[in-house]
Backbone bond lengths (Angstrom), bond angles and torsions (degrees), N, CA, C in turn:
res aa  C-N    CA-C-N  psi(-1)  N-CA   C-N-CA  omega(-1)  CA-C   N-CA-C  phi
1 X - - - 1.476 - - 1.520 108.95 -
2 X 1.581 111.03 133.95 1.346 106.67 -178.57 1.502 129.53 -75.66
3 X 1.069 148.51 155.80 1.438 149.40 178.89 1.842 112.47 -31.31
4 X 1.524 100.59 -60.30 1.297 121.13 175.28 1.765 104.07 -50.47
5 X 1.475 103.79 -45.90 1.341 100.37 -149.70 2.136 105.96 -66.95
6 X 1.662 80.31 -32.09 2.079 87.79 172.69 0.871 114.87 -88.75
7 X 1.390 134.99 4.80 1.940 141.73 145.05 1.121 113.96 -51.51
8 X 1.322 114.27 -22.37 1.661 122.97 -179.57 1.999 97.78 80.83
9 X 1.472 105.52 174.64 1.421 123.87 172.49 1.773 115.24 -16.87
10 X 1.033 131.50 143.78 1.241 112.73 -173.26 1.892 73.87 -119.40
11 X 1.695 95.77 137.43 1.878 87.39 153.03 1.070 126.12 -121.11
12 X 1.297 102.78 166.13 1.884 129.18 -133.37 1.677 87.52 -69.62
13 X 1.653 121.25 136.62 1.133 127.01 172.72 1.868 103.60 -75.54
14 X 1.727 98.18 156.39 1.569 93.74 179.43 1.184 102.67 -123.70
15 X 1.295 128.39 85.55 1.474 149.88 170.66 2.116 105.61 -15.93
16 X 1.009 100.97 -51.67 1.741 88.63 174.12 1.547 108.13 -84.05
17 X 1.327 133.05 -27.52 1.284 126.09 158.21 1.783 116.67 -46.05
18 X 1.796 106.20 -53.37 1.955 85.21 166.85 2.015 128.32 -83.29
19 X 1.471 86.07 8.08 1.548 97.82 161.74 1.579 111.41 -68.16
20 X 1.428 123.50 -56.75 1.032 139.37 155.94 1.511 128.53 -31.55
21 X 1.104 101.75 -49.43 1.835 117.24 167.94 1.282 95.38 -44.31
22 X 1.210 109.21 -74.16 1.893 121.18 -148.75 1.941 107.69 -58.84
23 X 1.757 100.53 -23.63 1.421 73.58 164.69 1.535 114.80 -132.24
24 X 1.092 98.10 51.24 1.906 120.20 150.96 1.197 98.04 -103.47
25 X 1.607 140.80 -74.50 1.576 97.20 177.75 1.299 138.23 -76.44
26 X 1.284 114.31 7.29 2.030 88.68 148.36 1.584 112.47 -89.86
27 X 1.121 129.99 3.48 1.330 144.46 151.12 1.628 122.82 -33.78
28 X 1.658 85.20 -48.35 1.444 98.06 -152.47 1.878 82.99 -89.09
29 X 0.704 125.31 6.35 1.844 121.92 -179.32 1.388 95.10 -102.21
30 X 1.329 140.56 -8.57 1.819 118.47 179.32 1.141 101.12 -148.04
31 X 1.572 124.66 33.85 1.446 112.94 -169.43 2.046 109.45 -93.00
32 X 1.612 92.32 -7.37 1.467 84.14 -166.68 1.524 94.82 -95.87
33 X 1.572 113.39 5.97 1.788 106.70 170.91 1.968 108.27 -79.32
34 X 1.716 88.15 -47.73 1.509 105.47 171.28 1.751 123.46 -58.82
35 X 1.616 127.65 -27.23 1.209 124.64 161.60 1.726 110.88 -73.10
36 X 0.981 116.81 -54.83 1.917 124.47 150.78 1.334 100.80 7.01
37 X 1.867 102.52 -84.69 1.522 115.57 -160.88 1.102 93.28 -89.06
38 X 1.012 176.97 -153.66 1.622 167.15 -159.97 1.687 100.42 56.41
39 X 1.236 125.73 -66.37 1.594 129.83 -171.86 1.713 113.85 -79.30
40 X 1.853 94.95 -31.88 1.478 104.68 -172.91 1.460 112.32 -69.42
41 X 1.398 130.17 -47.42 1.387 143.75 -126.44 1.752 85.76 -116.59
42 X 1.646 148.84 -5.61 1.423 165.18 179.44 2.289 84.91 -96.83
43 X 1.088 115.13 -82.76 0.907 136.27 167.47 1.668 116.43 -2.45
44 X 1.576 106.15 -71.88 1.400 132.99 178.15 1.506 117.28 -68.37
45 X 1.430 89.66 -43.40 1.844 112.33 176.13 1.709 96.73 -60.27
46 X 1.210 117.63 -61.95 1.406 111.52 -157.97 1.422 108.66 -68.88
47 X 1.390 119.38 -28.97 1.538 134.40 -142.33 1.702 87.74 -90.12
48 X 1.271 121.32 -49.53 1.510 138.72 174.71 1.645 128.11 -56.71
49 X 1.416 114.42 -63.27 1.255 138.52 162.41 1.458 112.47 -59.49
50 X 1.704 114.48 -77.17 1.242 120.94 -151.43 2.131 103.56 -65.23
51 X 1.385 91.42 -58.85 1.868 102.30 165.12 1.270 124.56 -76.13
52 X 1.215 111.28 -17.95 1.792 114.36 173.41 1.459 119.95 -71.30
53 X 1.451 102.69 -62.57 1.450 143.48 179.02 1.531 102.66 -68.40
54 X 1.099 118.61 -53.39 1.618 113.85 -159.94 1.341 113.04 -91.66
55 X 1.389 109.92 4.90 2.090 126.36 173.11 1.358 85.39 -69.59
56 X 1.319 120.32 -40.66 1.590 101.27 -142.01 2.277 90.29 -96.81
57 X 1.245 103.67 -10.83 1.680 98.96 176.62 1.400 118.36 -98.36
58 X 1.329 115.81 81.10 1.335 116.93 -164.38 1.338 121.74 -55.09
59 X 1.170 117.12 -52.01 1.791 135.41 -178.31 1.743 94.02 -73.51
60 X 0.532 126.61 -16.38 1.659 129.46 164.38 2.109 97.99 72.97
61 X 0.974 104.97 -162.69 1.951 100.38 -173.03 1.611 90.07 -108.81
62 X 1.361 98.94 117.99 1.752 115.42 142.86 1.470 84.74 78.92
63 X 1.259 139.71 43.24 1.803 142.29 175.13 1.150 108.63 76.69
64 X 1.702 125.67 -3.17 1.642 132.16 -161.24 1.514 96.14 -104.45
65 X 1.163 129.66 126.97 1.617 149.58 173.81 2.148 91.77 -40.06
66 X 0.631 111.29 -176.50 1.470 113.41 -173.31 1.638 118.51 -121.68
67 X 1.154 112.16 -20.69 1.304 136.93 141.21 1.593 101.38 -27.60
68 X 1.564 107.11 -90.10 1.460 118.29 -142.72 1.644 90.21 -86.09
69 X 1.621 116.75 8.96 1.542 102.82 178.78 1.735 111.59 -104.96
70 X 1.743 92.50 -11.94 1.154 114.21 -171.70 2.001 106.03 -79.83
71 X 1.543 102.69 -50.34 1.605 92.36 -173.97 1.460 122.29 -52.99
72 X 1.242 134.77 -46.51 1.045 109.32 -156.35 1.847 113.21 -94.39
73 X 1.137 101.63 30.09 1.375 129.84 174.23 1.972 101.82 -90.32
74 X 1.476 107.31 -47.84 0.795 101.60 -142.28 2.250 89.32 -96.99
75 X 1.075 79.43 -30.57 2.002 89.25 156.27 1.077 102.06 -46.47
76 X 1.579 129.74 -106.58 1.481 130.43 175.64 1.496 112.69 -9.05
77 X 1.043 129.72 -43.17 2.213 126.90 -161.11 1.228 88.09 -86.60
78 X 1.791 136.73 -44.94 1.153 147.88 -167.30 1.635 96.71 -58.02
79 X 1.590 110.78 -69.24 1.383 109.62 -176.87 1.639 107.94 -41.96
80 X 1.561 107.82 -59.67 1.514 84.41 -158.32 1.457 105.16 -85.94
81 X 1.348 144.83 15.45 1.536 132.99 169.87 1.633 98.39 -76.87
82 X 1.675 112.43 -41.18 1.488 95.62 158.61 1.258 149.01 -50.71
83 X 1.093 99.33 -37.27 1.650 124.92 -171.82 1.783 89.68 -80.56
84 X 1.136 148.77 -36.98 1.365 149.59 161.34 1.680 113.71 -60.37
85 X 1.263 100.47 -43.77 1.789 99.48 -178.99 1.192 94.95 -63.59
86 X 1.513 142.47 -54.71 1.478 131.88 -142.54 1.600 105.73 -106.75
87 X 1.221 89.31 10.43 2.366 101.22 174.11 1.737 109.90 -94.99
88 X 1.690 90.64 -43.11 1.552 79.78 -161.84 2.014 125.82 -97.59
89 X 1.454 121.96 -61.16 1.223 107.30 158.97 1.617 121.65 -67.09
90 X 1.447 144.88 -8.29 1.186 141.77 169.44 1.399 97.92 -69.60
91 X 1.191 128.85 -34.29 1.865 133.41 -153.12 1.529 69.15 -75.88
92 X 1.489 98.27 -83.43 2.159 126.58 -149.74 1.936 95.79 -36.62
93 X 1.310 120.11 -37.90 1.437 110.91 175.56 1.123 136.54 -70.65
94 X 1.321 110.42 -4.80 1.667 123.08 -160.06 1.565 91.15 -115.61
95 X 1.472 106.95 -12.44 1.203 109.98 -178.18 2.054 93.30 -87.67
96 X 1.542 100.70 -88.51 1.120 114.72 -162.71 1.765 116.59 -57.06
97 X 1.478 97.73 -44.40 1.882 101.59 -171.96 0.908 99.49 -98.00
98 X 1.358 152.11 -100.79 1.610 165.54 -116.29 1.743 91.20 -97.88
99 X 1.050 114.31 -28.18 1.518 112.16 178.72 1.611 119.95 48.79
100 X 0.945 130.61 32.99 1.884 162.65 -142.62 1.849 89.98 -83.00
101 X 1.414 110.95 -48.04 1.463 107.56 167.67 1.321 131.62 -55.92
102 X 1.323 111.76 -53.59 1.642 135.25 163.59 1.763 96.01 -27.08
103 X 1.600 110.12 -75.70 0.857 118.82 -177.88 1.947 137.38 -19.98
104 X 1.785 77.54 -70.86 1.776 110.03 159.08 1.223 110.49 -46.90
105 X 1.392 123.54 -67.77 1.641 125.03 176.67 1.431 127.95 -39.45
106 X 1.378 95.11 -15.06 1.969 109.43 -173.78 1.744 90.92 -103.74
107 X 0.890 110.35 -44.38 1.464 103.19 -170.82 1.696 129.86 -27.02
108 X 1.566 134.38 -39.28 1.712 109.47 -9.02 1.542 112.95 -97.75
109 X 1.700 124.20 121.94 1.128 100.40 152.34 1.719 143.43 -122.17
110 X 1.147 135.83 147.07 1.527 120.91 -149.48 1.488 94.11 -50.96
111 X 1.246 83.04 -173.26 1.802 118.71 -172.28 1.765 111.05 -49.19
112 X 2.173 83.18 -72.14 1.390 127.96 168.48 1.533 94.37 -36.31
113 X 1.012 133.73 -53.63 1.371 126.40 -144.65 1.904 112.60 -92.44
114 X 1.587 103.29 -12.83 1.294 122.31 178.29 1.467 107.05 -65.34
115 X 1.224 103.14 -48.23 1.331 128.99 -113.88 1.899 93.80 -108.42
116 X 1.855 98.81 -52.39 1.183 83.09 178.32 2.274 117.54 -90.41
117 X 1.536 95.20 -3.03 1.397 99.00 170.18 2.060 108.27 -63.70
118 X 1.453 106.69 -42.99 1.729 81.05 177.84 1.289 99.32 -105.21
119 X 1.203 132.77 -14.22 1.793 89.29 147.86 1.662 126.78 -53.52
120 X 0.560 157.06 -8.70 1.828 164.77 162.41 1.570 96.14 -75.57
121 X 1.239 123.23 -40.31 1.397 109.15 170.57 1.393 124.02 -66.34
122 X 1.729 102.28 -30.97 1.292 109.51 -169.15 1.889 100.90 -66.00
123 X 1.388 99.90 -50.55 1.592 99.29 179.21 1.296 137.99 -67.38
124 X 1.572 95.12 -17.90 1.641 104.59 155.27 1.205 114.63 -62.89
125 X 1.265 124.31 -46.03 1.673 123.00 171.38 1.448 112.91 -59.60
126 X 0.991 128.79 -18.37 1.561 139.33 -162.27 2.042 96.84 -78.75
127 X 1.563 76.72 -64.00 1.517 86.62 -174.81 1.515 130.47 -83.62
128 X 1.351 117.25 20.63 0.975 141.31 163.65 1.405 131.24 -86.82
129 X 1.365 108.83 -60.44 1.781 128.38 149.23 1.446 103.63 -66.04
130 X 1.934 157.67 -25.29 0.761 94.26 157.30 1.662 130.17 -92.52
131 X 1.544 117.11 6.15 1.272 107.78 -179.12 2.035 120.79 -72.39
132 X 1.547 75.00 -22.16 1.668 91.77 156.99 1.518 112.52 -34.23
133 X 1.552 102.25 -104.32 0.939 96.37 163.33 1.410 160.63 -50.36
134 X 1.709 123.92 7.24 0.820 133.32 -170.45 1.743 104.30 -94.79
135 X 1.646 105.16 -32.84 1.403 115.22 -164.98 1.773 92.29 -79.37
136 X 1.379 100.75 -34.44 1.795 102.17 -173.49 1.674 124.83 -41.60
137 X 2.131 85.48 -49.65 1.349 105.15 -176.20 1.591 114.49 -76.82
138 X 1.342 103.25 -23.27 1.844 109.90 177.09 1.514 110.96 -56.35
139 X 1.727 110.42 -42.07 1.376 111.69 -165.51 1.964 104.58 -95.95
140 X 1.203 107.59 20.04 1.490 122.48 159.21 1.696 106.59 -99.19
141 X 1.380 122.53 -17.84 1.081 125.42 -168.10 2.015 117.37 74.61
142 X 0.828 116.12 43.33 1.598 115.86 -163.78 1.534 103.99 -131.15
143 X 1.281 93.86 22.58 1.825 98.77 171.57 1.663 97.11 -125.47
144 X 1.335 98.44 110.80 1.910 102.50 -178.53 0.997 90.56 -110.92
145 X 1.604 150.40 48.97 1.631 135.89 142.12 1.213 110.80 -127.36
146 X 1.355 139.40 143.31 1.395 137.43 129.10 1.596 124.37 -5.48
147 X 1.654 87.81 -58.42 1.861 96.12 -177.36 1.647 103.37 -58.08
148 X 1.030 142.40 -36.59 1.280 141.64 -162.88 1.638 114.62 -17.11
149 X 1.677 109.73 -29.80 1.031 127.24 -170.08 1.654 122.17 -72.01
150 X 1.336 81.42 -17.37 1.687 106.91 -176.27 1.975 114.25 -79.32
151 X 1.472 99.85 -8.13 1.161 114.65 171.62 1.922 111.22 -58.74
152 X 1.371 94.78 -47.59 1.265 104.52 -176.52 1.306 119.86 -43.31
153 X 1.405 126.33 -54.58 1.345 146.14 -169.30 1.895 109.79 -73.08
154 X 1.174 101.48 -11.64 1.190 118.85 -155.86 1.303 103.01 -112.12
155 X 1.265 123.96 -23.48 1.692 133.54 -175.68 1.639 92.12 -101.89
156 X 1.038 114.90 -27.17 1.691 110.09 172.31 1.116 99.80 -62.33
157 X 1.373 138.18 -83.17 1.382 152.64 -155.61 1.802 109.25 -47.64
158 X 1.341 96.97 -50.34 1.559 107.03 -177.88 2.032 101.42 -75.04
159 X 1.473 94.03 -30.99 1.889 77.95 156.86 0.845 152.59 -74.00
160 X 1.563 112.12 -30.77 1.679 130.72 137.12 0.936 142.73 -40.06
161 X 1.283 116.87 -25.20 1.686 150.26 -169.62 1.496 106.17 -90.02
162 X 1.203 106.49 -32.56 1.562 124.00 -175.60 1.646 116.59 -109.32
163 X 1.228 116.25 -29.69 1.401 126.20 -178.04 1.455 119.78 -88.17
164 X 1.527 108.55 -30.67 1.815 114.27 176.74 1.348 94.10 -67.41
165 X 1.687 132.51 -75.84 1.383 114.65 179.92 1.561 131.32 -51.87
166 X 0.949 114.29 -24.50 1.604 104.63 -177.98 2.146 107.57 -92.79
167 X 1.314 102.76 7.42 1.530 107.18 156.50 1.661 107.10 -98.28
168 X 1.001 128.93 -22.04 1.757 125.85 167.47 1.480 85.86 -72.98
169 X 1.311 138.82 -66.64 1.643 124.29 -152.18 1.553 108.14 -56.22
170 X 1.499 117.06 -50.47 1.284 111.50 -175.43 1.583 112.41 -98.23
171 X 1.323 121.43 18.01 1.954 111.79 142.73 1.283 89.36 -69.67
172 X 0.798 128.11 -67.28 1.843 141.55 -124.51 1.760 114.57 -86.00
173 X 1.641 113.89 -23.10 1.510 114.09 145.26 1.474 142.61 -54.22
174 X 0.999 127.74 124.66 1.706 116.73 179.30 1.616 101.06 -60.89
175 X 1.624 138.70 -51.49 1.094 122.37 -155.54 1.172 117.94 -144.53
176 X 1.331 146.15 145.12 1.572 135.94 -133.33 1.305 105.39 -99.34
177 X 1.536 116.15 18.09 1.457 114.42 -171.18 1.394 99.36 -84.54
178 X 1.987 122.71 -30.37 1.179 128.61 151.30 1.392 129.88 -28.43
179 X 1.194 116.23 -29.03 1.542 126.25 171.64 1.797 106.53 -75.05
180 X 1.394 114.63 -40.67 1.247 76.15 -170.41 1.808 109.48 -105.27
181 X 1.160 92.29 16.11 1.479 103.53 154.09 1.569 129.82 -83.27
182 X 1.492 117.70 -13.53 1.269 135.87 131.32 1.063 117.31 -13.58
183 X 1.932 91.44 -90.51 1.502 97.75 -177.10 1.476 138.62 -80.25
184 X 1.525 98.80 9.27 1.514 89.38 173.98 1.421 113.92 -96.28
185 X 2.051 122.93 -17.57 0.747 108.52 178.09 1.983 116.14 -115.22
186 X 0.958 79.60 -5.09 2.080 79.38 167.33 2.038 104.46 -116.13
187 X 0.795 131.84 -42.73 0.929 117.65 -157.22 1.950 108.07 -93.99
188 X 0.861 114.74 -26.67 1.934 116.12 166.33 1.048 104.49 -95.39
189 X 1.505 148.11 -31.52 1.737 124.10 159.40 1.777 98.48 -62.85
190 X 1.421 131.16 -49.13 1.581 115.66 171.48 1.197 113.99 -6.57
191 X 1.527 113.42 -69.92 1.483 136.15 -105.65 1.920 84.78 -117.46
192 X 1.461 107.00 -25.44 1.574 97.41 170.62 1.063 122.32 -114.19
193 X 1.440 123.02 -3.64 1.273 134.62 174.71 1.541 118.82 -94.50
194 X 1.518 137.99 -8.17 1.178 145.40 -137.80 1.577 102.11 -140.64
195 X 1.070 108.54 67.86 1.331 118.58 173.69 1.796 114.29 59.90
196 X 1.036 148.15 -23.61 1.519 139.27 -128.00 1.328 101.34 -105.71
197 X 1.829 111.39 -25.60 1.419 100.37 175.63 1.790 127.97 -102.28
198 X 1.359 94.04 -33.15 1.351 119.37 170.85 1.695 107.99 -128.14
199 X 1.487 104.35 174.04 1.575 111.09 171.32 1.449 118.23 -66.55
200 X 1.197 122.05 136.25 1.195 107.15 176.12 1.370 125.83 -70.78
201 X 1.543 122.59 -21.04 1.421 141.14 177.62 1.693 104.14 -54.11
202 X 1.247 111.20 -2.82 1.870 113.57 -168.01 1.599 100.81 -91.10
203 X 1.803 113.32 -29.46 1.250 139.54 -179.58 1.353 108.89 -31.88
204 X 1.681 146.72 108.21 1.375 119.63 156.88 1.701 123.86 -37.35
205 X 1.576 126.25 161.37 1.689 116.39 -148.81 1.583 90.74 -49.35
206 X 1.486 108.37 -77.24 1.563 128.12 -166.56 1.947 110.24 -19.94
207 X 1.386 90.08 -61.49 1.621 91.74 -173.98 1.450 118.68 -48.53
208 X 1.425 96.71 -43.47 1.596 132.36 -174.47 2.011 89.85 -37.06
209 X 1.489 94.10 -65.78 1.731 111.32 -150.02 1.869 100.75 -54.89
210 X 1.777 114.23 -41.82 0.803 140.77 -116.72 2.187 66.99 -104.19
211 X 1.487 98.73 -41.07 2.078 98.16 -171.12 1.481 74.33 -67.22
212 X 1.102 148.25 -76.58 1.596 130.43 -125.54 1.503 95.85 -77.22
213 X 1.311 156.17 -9.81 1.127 162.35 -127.73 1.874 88.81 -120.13
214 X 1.324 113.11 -27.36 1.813 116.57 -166.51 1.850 98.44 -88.34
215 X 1.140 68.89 158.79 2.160 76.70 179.59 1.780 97.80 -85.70
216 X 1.206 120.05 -10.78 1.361 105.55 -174.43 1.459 92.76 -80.10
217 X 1.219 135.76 -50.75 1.426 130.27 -143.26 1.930 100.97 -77.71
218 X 1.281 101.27 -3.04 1.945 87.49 -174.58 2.005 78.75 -110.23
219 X 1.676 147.12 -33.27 0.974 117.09 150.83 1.177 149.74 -27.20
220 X 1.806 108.46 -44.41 1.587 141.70 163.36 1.397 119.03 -47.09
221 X 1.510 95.88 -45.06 1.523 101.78 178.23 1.466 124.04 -92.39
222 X 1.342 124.73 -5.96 1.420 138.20 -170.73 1.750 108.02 -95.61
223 X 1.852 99.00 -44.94 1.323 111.32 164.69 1.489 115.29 -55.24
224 X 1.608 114.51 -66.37 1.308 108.41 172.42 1.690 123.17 -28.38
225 X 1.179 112.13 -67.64 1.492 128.31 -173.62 1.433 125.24 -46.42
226 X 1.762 98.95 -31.53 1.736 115.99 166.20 1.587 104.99 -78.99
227 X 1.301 132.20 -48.42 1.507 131.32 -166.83 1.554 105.29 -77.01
228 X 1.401 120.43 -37.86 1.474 111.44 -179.76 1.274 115.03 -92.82
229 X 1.528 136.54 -2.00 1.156 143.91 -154.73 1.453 117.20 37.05
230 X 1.429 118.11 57.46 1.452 100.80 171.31 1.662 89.43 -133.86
231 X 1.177 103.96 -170.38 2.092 116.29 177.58 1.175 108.38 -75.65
232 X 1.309 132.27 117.18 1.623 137.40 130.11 1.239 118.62 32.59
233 X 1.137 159.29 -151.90 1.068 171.51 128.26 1.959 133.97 -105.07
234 X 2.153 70.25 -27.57 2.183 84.62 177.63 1.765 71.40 -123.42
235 X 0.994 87.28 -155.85 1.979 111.00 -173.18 1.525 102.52 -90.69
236 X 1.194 112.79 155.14 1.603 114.95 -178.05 1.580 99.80 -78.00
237 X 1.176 123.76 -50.68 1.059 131.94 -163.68 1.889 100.60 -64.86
238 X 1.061 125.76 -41.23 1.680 137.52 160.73 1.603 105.14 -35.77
239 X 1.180 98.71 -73.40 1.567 117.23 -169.87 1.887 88.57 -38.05
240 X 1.122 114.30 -67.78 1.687 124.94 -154.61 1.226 105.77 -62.96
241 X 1.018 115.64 -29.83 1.968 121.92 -166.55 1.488 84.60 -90.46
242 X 0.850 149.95 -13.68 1.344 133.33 -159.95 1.155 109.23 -113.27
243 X 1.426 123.86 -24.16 1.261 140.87 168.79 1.289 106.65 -74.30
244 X 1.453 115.34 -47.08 1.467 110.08 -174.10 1.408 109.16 -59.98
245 X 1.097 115.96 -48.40 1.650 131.03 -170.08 1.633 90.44 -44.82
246 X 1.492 120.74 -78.20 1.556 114.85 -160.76 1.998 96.35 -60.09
247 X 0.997 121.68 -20.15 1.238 91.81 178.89 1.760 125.54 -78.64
248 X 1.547 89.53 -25.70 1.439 97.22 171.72 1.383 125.65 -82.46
249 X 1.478 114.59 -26.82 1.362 109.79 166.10 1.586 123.98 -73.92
250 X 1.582 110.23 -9.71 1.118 133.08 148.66 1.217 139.66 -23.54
251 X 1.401 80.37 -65.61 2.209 110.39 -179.86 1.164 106.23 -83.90
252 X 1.361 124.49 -37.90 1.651 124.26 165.80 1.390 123.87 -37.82
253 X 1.991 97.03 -58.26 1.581 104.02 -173.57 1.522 110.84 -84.32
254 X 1.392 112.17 -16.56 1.715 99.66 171.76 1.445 116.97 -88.35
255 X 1.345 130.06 -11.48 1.619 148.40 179.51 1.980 76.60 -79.16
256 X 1.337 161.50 -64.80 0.980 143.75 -139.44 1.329 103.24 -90.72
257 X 1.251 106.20 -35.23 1.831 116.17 -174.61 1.698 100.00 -57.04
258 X 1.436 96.42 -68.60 1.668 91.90 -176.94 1.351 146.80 -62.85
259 X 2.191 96.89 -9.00 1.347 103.28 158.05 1.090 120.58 -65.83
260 X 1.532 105.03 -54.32 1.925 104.40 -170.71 1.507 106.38 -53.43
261 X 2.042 115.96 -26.81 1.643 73.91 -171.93 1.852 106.60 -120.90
262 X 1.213 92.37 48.94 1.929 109.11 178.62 1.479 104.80 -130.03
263 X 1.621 126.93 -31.61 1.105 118.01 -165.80 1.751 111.72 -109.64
264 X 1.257 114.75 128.37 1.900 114.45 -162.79 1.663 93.90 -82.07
């Protein structure tokens, strides 16, 4: 009997699970700069905005102090500015400089298996900054629901939603100056136009159509609905399908991006 065979069953390795490995430990080399800004940047946000900003809104939004109408606005933008930091020059380098895919592809491992191992990183990062911030804003007191918790599940989804496409945008650019043309023109009109700072109902119609049309603004509204305990604004079940959709049409178009430019 062979060695293996009196080890008993061997189980089956999961090829995007040691995709995943490889970037938890370089993870584990800057994570206590990244928990730092994780507690700091919730902190500043609230201390600035929620008490800065919300002195001057007396009646607070919709009978709700502006504070507690403001966080879970600002959860959701948090999730996906993360879910954007860890899509676009980390993707474009592994592509163009460090070439880290190339690598993977020789190893050999599939596409699928690249692809969905750092996405899982990406959402580990997701859900990290937002529990960050979620515990930050709890110990301000500005979470009046139970559900609050439901944020969590919800900053995943809207990170996925946001992170599968913006890994097709940055394979699929020649040069990373595209990135920050990204963010100046989809991702900071997002982030001020999409519910998190004001209502979106304040929107002239067009703009209005154009906020509900973003994955942040049905995040915005799902978050809201868990932290204040009241209903949504669209349907819960709306919010989720819709999210799912961009995340899956997501994984489609970045699973094609990285064949054409990994596979000869």
């Amino acid at each position: 009997m062979s060695v293996a065979e009196r080890a008993g069953p061997v189980v089956p390795r999961v090829p995007a699970v040691a995709v995943l490995a490889h970037y938890l430990v370089g993870y584990r080399r800057t994570w206590r700069a990244g928990v730092f800004s994780s507690f700091l940047l919730p902190v500043l946000t609230v201390v600035g905005f929620g008490f800065g900003v919300g002195a001057y809104v007396d009646r607070g939004v919709g009978g709700v102090p502006y504070l507690d109408w403001l966080v879970p606005g600002l959860i959701a933008s948090t999730a996906l500015q993360t879910a954007v930091a860890e899509s676009t020059w980390p993707v474009h380098s592994n592509f163009k400089w460090i070439r880290t895919y190339h690598a993977q592809v020789a190893a050999p491992l599939r596409i699928g298996d690249i692809l969905a191992g750092h996405l899982a990183f990406v959402l580990f990062r997701v859900l990290t900054t937002t529990a960050a911030f979620l515990l930050v804003t709890a110990l301000f007191g500005a979470l009046r629901s139970p559900w609050a918790v439901a944020v969590l599940p919800v900053g995943l989804l809207l990170g996925l939603a946001i992170a599968a496409p913006t890994f097709a945008f940055s394979a699929a650019v020649p040069s990373d100056s595209y990135l920050a043309l990204l963010f100046r023109f989809a991702i900071i009109p997002m982030t001020l136009f999409a519910g998190v700072f004001f209502p979106v109902e304040s929107l002239p119609g067009g703009l209005r159509q154009l906020a509900y049309v973003t994955p942040l603004w049905h995040g915005v509204d799902l978050c809201r609905a868990a932290t204040l305990g009241v209903a949504p604004q669209w349907s819960v079940t709306g919010h989720l399908l819709y999210l799912a959709a961009w995340a899956v049409a997501g994984w489609l178009l970045a699973r094609r991006v990285f064949h054409r430019s990994l596979v000869v």
